[in-house]
KERO-280685 format. One record per residue (C-alpha): x, y, z; residue in three letters. Coordinates in Angstrom, 1 decimal, always signed. Each point is the difference from the previous one (the first is absolute). Layout:
// KERO-280685
+--------+--------+--------+-----+
:      x :      y :      z : res :
+--------+--------+--------+-----+
:      X :      Y :      Z : ala :
...
+--------+--------+--------+-----+
END
This chain:
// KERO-280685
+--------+--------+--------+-----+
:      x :      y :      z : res :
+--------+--------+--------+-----+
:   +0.0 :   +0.0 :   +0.0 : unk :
:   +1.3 :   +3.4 :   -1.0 : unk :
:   +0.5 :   +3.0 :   +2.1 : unk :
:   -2.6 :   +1.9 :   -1.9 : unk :
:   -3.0 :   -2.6 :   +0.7 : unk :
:   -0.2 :   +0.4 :   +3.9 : unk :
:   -0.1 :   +3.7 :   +0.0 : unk :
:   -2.1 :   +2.2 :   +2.7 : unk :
:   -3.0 :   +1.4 :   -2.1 : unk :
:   +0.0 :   +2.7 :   +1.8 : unk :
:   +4.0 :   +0.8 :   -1.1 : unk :
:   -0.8 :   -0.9 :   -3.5 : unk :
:   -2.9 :   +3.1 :   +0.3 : unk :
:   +2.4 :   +2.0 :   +1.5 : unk :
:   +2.5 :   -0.3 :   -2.7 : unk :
:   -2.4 :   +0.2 :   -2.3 : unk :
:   -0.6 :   +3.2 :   +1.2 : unk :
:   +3.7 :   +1.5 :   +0.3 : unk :
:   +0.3 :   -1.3 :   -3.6 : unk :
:   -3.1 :   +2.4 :   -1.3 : unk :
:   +0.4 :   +3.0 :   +2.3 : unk :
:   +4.5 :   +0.4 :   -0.9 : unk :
:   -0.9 :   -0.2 :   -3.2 : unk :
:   -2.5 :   +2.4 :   -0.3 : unk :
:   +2.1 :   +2.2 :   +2.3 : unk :
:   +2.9 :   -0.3 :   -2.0 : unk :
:   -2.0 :   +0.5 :   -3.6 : unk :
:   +0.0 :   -3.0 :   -1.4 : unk :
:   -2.3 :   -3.6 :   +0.1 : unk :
:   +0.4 :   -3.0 :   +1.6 : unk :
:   +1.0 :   -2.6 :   -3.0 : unk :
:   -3.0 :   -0.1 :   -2.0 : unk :
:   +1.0 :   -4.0 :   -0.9 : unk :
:   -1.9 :   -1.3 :   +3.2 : unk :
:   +1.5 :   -3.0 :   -0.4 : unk :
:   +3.6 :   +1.3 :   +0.7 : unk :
:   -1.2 :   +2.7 :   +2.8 : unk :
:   -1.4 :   -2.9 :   +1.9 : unk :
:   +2.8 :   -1.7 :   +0.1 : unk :
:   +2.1 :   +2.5 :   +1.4 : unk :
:   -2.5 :   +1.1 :   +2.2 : unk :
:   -0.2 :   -3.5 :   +1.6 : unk :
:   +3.9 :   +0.2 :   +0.1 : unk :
:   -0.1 :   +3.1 :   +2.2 : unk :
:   -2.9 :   -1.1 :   +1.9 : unk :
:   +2.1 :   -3.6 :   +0.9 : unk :
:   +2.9 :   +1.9 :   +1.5 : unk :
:   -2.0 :   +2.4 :   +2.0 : unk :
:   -1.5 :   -3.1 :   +1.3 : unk :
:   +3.5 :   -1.8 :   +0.5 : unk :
:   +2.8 :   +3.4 :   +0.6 : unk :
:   -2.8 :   +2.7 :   +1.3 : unk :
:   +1.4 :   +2.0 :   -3.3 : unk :
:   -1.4 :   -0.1 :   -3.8 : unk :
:   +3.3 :   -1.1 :   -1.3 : unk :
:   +0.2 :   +0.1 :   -3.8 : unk :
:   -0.6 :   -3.9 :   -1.5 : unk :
:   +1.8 :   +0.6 :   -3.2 : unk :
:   +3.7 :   -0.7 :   +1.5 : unk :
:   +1.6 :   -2.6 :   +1.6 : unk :
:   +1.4 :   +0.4 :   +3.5 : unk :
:   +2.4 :   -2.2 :   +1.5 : unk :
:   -0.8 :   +1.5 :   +3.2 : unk :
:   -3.8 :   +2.0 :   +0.4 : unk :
:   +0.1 :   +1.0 :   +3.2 : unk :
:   +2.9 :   +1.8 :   -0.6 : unk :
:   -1.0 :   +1.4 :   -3.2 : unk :
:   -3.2 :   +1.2 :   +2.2 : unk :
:   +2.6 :   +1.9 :   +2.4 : unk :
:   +2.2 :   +1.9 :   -3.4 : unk :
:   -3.8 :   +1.2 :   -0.9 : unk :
:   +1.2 :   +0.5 :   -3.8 : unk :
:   -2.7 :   -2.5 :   -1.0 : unk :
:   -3.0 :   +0.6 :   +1.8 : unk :
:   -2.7 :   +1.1 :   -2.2 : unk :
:   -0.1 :   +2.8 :   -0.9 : unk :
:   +3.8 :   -0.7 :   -0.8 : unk :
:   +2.8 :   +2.1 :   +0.1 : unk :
:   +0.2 :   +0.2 :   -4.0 : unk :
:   -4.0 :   +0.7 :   -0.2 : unk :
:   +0.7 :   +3.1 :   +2.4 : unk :
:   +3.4 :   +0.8 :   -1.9 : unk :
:   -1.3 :   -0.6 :   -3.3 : unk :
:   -3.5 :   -0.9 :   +0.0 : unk :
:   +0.9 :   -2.9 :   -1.5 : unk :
:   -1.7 :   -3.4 :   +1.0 : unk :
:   +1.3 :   -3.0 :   -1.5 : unk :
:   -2.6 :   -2.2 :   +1.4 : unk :
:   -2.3 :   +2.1 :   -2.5 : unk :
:   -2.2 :   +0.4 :   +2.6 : unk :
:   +0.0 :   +3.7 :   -0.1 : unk :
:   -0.4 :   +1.1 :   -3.9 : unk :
:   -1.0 :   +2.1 :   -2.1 : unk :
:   -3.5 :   -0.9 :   -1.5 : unk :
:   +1.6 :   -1.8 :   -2.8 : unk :
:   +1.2 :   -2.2 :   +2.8 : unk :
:   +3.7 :   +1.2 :   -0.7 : unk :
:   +2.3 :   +1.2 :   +2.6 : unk :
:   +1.4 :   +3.4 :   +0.2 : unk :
:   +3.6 :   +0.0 :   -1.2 : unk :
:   +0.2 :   +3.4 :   -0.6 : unk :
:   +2.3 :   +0.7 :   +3.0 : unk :
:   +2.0 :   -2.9 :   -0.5 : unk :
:   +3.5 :   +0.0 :   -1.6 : unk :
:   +0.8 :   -1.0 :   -3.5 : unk :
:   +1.4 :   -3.0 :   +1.3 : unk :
:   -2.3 :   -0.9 :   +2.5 : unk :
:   -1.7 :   -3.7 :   -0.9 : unk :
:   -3.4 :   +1.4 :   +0.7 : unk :
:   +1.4 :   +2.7 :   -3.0 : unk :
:   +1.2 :   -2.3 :   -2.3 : unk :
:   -3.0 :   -2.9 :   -0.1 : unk :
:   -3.2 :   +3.1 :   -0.3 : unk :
:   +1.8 :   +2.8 :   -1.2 : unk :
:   -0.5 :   +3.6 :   +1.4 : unk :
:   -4.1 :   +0.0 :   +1.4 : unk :
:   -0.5 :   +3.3 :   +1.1 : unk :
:   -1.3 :   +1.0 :   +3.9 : unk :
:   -4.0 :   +0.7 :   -0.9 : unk :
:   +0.0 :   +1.8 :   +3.4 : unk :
:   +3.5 :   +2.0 :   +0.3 : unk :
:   -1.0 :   +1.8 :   +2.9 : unk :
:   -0.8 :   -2.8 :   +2.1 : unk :
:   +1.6 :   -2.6 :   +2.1 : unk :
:   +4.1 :   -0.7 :   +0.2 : unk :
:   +0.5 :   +1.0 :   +3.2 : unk :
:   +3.6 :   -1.6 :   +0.5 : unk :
:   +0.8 :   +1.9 :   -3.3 : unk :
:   +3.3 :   +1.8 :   +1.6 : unk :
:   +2.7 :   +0.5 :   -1.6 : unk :
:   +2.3 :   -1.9 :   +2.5 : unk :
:   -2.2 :   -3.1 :   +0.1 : unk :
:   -0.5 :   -0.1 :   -3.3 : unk :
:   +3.7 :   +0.3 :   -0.5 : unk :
:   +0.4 :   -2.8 :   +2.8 : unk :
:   -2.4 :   -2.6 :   -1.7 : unk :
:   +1.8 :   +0.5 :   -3.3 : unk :
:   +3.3 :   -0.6 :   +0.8 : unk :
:   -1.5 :   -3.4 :   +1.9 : unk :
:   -1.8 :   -0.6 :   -3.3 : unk :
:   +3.0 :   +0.1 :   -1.8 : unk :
:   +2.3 :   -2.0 :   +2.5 : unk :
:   -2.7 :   -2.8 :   +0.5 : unk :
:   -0.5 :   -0.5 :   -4.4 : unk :
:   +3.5 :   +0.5 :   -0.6 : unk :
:   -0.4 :   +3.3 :   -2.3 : unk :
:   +3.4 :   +1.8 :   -0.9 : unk :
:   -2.2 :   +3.4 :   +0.6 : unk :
:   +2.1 :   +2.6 :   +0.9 : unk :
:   -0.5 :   +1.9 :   +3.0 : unk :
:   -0.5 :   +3.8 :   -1.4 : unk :
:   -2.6 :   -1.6 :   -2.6 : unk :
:   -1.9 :   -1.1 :   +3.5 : unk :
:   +0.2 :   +3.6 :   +1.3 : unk :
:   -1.3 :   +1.3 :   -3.4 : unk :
:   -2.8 :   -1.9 :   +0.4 : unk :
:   -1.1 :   +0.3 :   +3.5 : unk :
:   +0.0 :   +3.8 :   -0.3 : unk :
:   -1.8 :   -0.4 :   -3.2 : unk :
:   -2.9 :   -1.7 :   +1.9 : unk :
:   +0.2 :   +1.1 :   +3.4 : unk :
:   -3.4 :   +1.6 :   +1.0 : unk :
:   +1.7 :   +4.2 :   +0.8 : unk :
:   -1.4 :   +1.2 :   +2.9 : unk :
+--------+--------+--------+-----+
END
């Protein structure tokens, strides 16, 4: 039996409703495929129920609990508040695309859909600062093994860094 199959209703309903109420907040639409929004839904909703936390179930964790404690995957994730980028595609546009806008050239989520601009600019991206931004990239390029130099990072994090 899967972790998904023995989850609280009343978790599931309250997932259900984070999933709706962030994404209108933030401008965009819960995934219009049902089908792939449940899924991930029930994915946040089994490790509320099993961590306390809505840790994101599209990565693989050798340890989750101390994932949980780093906080960098806990929905809404760091890179949906840096970039307003969700590669669960459960935040999208109403295409059911994810915003890549903010994303580097270089960035996966970049390369596989190609730029899909923010429908709600204004909105959302809170960790948008230039030093974490600047922080997670230089991770991003360490953990995939990019030769990316370092003032090309800088470029880019002032370039999207919400100015105050």
């Amino acid at each position: 039996m899967s972790a998904t199959e023995n989850i609280d209703p009343k978790i599931l309903e309250k997932m259900e409703k984070f999933a709706e109420n962030y994404a209108k907040k933030c401008g965009l639409v819960v995934n219009p495929n049902r089908e792939a929004a449940e899924a991930v839904i029930k994915g946040l909703a089994a490790h509320v129920q099993e961590l306390g936390k809505p840790l994101c179930p599209c990565n693989f964790y050798p340890d989750k609990k101390e994932e949980v404690k780093l906080r960098r995957w806990i929905c809404p994730c760091d890179e949906m508040q840096m970039f307003k980028y969700c590669h669960c595609l459960l935040f999208t546009t109403p295409e059911g695309l994810p915003v890549t806008e903010y994303l580097p050239p270089w960035h996966e989520g970049r390369q596989i859909y190609g730029e899909v601009k923010d429908p709600a600019p204004d909105k959302c991206r809170a960790l948008a600062r230039f030093d974490k931004i600047l922080e997670y990239l230089k991770e991003y390029v360490k953990e995939h093994g990019l030769d990316i130099p370092e003032e090309e990072l800088i470029k880019w994090a002032e370039k999207i860094a919400k100015k105050k």
